[in-house]
N, C-alpha and C positions, 0 to 999 in steps of 0.2 A: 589248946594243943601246943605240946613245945616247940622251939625251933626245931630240936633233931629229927621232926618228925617230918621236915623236910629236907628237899637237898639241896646244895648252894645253889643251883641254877634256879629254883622257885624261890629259895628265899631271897633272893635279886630279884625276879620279876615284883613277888610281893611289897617289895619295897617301892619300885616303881609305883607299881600301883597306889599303893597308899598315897606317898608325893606327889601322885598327881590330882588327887583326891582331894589332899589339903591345900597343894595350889587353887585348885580350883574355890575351896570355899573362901580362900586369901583375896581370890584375883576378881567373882563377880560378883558385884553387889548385886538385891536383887535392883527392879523396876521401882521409879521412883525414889530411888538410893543415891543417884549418880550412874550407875553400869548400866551397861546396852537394855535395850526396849526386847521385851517378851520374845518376840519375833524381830532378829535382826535384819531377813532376807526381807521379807515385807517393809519393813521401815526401808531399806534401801532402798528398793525398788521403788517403794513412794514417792522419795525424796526425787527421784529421777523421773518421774512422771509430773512430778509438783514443778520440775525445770523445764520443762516441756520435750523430755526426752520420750523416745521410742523405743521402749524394749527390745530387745533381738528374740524371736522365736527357741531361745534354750530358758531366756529366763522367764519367757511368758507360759514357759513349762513347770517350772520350776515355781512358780506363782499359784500356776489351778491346782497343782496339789505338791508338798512337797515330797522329793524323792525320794528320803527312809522313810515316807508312809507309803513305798507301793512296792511293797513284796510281795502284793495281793496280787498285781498287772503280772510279776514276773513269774510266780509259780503257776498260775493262769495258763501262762503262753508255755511255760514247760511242760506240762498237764498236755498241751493241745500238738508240744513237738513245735512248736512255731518259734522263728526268733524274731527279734523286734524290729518296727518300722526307724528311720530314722531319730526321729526324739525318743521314743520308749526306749532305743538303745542306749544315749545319753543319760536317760534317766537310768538306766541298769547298771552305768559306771560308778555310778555311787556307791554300789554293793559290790565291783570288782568286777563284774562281767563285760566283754567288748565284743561287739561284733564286726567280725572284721574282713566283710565279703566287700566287694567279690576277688579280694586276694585270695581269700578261702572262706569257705562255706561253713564259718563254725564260730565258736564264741575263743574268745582269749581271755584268763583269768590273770589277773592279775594282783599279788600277792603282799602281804604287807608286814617286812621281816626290819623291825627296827635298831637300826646300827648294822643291820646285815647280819646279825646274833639270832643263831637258830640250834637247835640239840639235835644229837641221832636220831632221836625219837619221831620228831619232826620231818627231819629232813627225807624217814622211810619210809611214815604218813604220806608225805605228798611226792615219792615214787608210788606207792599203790595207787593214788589217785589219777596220778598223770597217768598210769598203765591201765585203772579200768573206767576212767572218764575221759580220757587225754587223748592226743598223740603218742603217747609212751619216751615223753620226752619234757625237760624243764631248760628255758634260758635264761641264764644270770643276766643282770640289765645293768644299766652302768649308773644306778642308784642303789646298787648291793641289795639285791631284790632277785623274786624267780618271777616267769610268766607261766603258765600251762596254755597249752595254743593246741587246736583243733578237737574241741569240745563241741558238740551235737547241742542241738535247741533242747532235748529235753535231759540235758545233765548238766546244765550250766548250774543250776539249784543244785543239788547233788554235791558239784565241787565245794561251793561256797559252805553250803554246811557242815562237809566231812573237812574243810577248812577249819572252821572255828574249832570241831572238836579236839583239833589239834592244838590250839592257843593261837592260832591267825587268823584275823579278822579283815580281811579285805575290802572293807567300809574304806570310801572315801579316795581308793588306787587310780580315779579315772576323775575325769571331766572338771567340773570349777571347785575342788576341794586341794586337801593339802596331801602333797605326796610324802611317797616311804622316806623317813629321816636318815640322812646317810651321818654318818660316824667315824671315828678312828678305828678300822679294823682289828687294831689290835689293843683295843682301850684294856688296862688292865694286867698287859702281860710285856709290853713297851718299854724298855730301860729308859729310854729319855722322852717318854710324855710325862704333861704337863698337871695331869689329872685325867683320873678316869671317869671315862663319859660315858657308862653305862646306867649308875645309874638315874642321871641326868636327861638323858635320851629316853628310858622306859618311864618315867614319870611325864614326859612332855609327850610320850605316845600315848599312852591312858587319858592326858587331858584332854588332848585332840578329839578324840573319842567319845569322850563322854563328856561333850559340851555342844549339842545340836548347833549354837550359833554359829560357830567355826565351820557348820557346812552350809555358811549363807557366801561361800564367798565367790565375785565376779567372774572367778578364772582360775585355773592351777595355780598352787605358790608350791613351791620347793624350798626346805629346812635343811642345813644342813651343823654337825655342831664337831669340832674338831680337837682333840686333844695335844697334839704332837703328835709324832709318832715315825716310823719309819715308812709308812705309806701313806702316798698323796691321797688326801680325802677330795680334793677339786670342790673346796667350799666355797670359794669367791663367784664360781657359778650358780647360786642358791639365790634364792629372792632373800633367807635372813642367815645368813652366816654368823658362828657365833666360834669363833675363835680362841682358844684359853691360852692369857697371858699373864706374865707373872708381874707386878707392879708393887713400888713401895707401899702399898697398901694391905698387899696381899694378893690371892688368885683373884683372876676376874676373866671375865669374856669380851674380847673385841667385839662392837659390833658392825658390821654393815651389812648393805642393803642391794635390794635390786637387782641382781645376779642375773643374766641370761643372757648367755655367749649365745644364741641361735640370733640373738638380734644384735650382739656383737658388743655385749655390755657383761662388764664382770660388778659384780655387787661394790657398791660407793661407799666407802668411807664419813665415818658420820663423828668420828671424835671422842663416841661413848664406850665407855667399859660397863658391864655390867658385873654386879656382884649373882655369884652361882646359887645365892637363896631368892632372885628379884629375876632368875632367865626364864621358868617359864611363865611369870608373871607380863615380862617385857614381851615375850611372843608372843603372849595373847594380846598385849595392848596395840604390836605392830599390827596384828590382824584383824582386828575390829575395827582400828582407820583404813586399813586396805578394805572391810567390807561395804564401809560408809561412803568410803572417794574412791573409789573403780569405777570404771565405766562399764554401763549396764548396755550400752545400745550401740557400741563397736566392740565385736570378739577380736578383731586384728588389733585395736587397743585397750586392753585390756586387765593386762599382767600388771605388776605391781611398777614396773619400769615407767611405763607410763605416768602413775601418780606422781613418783617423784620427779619427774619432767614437768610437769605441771605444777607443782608445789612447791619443788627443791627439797634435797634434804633435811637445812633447817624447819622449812615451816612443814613436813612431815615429824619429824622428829617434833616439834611444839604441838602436834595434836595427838603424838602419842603420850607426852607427859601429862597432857589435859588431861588426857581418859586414866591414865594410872594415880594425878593426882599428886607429882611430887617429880623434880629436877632431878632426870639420869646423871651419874656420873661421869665427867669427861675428863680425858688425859691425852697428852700428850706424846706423838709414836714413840717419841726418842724415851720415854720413860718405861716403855713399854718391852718387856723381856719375853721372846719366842724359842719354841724349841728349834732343833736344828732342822735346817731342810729336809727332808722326806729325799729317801731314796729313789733315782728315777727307775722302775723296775721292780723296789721293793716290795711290790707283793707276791714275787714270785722267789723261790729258793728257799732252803733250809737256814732257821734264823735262832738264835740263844732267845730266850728271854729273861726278863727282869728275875722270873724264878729262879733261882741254882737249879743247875739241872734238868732244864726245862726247855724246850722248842717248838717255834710251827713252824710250819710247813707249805708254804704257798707254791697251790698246783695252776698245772698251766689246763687250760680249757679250750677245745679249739673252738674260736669264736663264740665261747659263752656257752655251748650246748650239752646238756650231761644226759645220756640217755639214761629208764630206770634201773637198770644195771648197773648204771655208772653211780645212780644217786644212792642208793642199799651197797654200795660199796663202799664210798666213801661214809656213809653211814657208821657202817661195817670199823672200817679203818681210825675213827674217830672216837669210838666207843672201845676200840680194844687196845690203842695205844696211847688212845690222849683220855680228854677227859668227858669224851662226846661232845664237845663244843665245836659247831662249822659258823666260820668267819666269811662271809659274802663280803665282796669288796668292789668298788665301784670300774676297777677294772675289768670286770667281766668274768672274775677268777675267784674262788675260795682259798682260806685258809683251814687248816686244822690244826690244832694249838693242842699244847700241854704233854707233847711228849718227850720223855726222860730221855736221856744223849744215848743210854744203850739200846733204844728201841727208834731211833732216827733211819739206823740202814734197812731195816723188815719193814717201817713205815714207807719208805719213799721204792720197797721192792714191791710193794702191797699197789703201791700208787699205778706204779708203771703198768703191774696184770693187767690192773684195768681197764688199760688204752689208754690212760692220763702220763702228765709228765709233772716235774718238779724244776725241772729247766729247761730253760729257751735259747733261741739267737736272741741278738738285740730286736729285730727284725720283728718275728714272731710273739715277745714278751709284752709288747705294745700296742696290738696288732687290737682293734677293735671294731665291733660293726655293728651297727643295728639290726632289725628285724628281716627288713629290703622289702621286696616288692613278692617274695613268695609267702609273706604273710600278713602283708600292711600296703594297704590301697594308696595310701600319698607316696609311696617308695617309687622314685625311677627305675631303682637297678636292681639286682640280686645284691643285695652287700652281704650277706655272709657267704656265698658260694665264690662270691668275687673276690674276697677277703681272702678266703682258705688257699683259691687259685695264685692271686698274688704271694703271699706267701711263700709261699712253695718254690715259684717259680725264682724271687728272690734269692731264699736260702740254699738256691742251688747253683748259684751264677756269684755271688758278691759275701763276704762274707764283713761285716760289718763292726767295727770296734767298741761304739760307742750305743746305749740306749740310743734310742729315735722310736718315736709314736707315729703310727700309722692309723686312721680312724677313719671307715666307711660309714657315711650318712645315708640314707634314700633319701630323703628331701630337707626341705627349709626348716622344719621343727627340731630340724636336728639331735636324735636320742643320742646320737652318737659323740658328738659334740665335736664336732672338725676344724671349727674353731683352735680351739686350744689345740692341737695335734700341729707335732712338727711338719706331718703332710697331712691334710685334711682332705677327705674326696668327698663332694659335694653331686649325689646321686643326680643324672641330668638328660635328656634326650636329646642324641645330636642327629642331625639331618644328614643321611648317605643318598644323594640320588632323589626319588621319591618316597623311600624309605625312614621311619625314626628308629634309630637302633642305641641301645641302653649306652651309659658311658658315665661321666663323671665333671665337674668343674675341680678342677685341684689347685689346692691354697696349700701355701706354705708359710714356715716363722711362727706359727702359733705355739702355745705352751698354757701352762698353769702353776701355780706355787711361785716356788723363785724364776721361774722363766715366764711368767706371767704375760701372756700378749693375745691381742688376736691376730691370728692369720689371714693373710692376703691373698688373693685368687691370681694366678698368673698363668695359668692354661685353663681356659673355660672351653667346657664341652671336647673331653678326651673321648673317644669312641673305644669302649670297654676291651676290645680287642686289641688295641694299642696301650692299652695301659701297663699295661708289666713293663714292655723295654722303654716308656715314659717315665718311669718310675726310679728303675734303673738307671739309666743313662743320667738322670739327676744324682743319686745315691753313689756313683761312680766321678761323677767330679768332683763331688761334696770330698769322697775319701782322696779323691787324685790330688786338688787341689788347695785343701784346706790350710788353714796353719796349724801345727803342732796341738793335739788336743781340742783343737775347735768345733765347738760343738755343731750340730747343723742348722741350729735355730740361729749361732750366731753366724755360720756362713753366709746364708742365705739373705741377712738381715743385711749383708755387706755388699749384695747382690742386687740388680736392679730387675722387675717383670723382662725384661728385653733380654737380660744376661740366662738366666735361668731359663727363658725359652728355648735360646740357641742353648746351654745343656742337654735338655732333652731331647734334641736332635744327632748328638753326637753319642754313642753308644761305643764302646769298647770293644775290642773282636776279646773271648774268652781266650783264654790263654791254650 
């Protein structure tokens, strides 16, 4: 069959695929070759019993049988309407299924869209599903990814398979595998990125996939691969960031490692560049020493952060060259050429692209949530003015790309019918929240009801100059990532009396990209009802006080916990 007999968007996947294919026959050798042992979960787990470690109760699961062999357990219990006991659930996150009671009495699907690059087609497949399996609703995540949430015990099967017929596989979206790969939202269409990372990303998603070893590992790792561009990808928070920088040698990938601001570590600098025909070669090899040196018998230590705390980066980095067999290349920062900083904002508004002629369109979402009207809409609007391309972006927001400058004002009056917008305050453009506690059992608070309430209350009181992030987390695992937010709210229960009622620890100073930091906690335990004019009252001295342009990350860094207390005390009478 010829190419014409497809369209650009299969013959890009096609291509991934294949890449990932040939990677894969480049990258393992068999048994007895040098490459990893038949079964690398078993060899693991060996080697941790052989030290005289004790398994933790997920891996001694994952031991009696493995988890892509029990689609038997799961159609089973969907046959019977039952959802699963504690481990059966873990083992269901394999295949993308979560139970997520007793926030709610239902499964949560969790979806697996690499680079956040998804077609009309797609995106109107999983509006009917969320409408006849679902809650008739889908939330963007801040890995440019969808969830579907309140799914019944006997259609969690249902989703996943009317899933794949779509081209989504949601293999591997949950528990100790590798999550959805976030990207340049706008790889491809970017005037000043540095390369396009698509088809780089669907070759390294295909490998993932279709290499069982890769689901022997200890714990979540998070990929993330960035081209430039005018929107922050937040790679440095990924367990392997893979950065594209320009070098007298030619393109190549920064790498590092370790990423994970929830424990207050952004991914470490390791000295290596890699060349773009040897990346998913080197992801594999990072991830076969993470399966080998993880720790099997503490989940609180687990993540890839760990190993290199224990190792260091060098002597991690010398057990990834062992296993690949050949001296990565190292250079020097200052040699090293980056695209321009990412816009802070930039995924929101109407943008040129690299095309003549040509634009997307980054919509705003409130709080990530698109009901199925909203998703057959934007379906809808993507297919008749662009090129049906929808661009998930780790902001919680989509794009829609490729349409011509005479169809930009119908496009963004299309947007609006639909209860969506195209622009924001600073306030609101920022504004992020996880799941909370009306969907996710470790959550303190409501963060998206509380999210939307702040908001609001904000934009009606202060009106604000500059970007500034806003991120509601419900707990310690932070999806939200509050860390890196110039105000981070950290989901919390404060004691009223004899009563615990919902509230917040809030940090401030944090950022990502060029504002690179973590945030510091300086009102612990805000009681949710105070939170707006808490908020406020800081955002009001920030603008009262600042110098000339100063942003709030660096106000506040100028600021000591005591200073910025008494701010929050002080509130302004409205004019």
């Amino acid at each position: 069959m010829t190419d014409a007999a497809f369209t650009a968007e299969q013959q890009e996947y096609l291509k991934g695929f294949m890449a990932g294919v040939e990677a894969r026959r480049g990258s393992i050798l068999p048994a007895g070759e040098g490459g990893a042992p038949p079964d690398a979960l078993r060899a693991a787990q060996d080697a941790t019993i052989a030290r005289g470690g004790r398994l933790v109760p997920q891996e001694e699961a994952k031991r009696e049988r493995h988890p892509l062999d029990r689609w038997d357990e799961m159609t089973a219990r969907a046959a019977a309407g039952k959802f699963p006991k504690p481990i059966d659930d873990f083992i269901g996150r394999y295949h993308g299924l979560f139970f997520v009671g007793p926030a709610q009495d239902a499964f949560m699907c969790r979806l697996r869209i690499p680079g956040g690059i998804l077609s009309a087609h797609q995106l109107a497949g999983i509006a009917d599903i969320a409408e006849d399996c679902a809650g008739g609703y889908a939330d963007v995540t801040t890995r440019a990814n969808l969830q579907l949430r309140e799914i019944s015990a006997a259609k969690g099967i249902e989703v996943v398979s009317r899933l794949a017929e779509l081209g989504i596989i949601p293999r591997g979206t949950g528990a100790d595998n590798i999550r959805n790969i976030t990207a340049s939202p706008t790889a491809g269409i970017d005037a000043v990125e540095i390369v396009d990372t698509r088809p780089l990303v669907r070759a390294l998603h295909h490998h993932i996939l279709n290499t069982r070893d890769l689901f022997a590992l200890p714990r979540k790792f998070n990929i993330s691969v960035c081209g430039g561009g005018a929107v922050e990808v937040l790679e440095e928070t990924n367990d392997i960031a893979l950065r594209a920088v320009t070098t007298p040698e030619g393109l190549r990938y920064r790498l590092t490692l370790g990423g994970i601001t929830g424990h207050r570590d952004f991914a470490r600098p390791t000295g290596i560049v890699v060349r773009p025909d040897q990346a998913i070669q080197v992801c594999d090899a990072v991830l076969r020493v993470f399966i080998a040196e993880g720790d099997r018998t503490d989940r609180k230590k687990a993540r890839l952060k760990y190993v290199l705390d224990r190792l260091g980066v060098d002597g991690f980095v010398g057990l990834v060259e062992q296993r690949l067999g050949l001296a990565l290349e190292r250079m020097e920062e200052s040699a090293l050429g980056h695209a321009p900083a990412p816009a802070k904002h930039g995924h929101l508004g109407v943008h040129a692209q690299k095309q003549a002629g040509l634009n997307y369109v980054g919509l705003v979402l409130p709080v990530g949530r698109l009901t199925t009207d909203q998703l057959r809409g934007v379906a809808r609007i993507a297919t008749r003015f662009g090129s049906g391309t929808i661009r998930l972006t780790v902001w919680q927001n989509l794009l829609v790309s490729d349409i011509p400058d005479a169809d930009v004002q119908a496009a963004c009056e299309a947007i609006t019918a639909l209860g969506l917008g195209w622009q924001a305050s600073n306030i609101r453009g920022g504004l992020v929240a996880c799941t909370g506690n009306a969907g996710c059992k470790f959550a303190a608070s409501n963060t998206k009801r509380h999210a939307a309430e702040l908001a609001d209350f904000l934009d009606a009181r202060i009106a604000v100059d500059l970007p500034i992030n806003i991120h509601l987390t419900g707990c310690h695992h932070s999806c939200a990532q509050h860390y890196v937010a110039d105000i981070g709210l950290l989901g919390a229960k404060v004691e009223r009396g004899e009563d615990l009622v919902e509230g917040y620890d809030l940090h401030v100073g944090g950022g990502a990209g060029p504002e690179q930091k973590i945030g510091r906690l300086v009102l612990p335990k805000v009681a949710q009802d105070e939170l707006d004019d808490t908020v406020l009252a800081i955002l009001q001295a920030w603008m009262r006080d600042r110098a000339p342009g100063e942003s709030f990350q660096d106000f506040t860094a100028r600021h000591d916990d005591a200073a910025i207390a008494a701010m929050a005390r002080v509130q302004e009478t409205a004019a």
